[in-house]
C-alpha positions as CSV (number, residue, x, y, z in Angstrom):
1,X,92.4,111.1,-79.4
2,X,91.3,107.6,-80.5
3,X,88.6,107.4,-83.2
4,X,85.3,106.3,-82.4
5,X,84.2,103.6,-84.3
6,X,82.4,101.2,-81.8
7,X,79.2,101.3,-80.3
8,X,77.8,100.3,-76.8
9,X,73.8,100.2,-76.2
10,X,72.4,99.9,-72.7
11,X,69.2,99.5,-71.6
12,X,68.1,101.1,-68.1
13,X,64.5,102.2,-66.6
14,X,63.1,105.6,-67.5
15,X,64.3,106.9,-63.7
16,X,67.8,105.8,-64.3
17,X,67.8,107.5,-67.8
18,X,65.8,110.9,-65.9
19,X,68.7,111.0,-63.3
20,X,71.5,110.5,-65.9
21,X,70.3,113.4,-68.2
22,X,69.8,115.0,-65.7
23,X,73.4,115.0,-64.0
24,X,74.8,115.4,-67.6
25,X,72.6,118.7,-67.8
26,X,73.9,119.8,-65.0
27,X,77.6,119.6,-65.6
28,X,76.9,120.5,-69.1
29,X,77.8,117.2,-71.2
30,X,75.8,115.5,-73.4
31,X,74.5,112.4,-72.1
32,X,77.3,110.2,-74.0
33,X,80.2,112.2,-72.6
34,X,78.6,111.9,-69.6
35,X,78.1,108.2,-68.9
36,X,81.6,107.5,-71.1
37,X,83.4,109.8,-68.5
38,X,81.7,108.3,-65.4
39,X,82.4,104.5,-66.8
40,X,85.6,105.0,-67.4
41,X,86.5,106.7,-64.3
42,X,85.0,103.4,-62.5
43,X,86.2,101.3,-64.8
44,X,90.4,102.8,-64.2
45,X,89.6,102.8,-60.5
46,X,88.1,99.0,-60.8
47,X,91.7,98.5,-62.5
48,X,94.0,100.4,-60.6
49,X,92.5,98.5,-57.5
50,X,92.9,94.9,-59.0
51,X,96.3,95.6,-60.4
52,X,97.0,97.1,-57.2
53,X,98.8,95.1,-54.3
54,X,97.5,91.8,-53.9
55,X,98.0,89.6,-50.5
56,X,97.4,86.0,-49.5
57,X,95.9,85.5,-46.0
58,X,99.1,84.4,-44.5
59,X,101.3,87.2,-46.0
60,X,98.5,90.0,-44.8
61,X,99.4,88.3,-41.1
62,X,102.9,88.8,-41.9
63,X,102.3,92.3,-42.1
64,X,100.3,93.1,-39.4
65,X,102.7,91.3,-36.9
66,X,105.7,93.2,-38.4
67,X,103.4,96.4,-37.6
68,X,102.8,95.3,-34.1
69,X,106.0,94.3,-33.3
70,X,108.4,96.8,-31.8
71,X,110.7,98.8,-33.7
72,X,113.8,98.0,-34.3
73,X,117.2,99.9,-35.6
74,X,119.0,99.2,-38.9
75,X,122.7,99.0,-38.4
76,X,122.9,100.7,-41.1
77,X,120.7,103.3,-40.1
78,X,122.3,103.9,-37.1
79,X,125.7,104.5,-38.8
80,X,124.3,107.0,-41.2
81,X,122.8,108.9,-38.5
82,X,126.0,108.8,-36.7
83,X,127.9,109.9,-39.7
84,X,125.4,112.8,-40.5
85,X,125.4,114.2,-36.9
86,X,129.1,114.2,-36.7
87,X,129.4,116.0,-40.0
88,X,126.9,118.7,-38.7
89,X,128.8,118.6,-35.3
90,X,132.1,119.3,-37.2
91,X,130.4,122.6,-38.9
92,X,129.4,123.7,-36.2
């Protein structure tokens, strides 16, 4: 665990700072733990969303035409397929 050594003040209304002791008392953290853990949780999902994947207009239409067009099968695909079904045909 990191050492704590910085500080962070905030300043709310008195019915911010009644609902957030509150909530801490009721899943039994102290109000610091308690606004620390629900911060930080935003703040990683905040992250994890921004870091996430990240599309211009034009490639987002890219993708939504290759999902509407119709499917079609990999060579490749086909021959493994082919390859596996003879193999289990050969067993059996």
């Amino acid at each position: 665990m990191s050492m704590k050594s910085e500080r962070l003040n905030v300043r709310c209304s008195a019915d911010s700072l009644a609902l957030l002791r509150e909530a801490a008392e009721l899943q039994g953290q102290d109000m610091t733990s308690f606004v620390m853990g629900a911060a930080l949780d935003r703040a990683r999902a905040v992250l994890s969303e921004d870091r996430g994947l990240r599309l211009t207009p034009d490639e987002v239409l890219q993708v939504e035409r290759a999902l509407a067009a119709d499917a079609k099968a990999s060579p490749q695909l086909v021959n493994l397929i082919r390859s596996v079904r003879s193999a289990q045909n050969a067993r059996a």
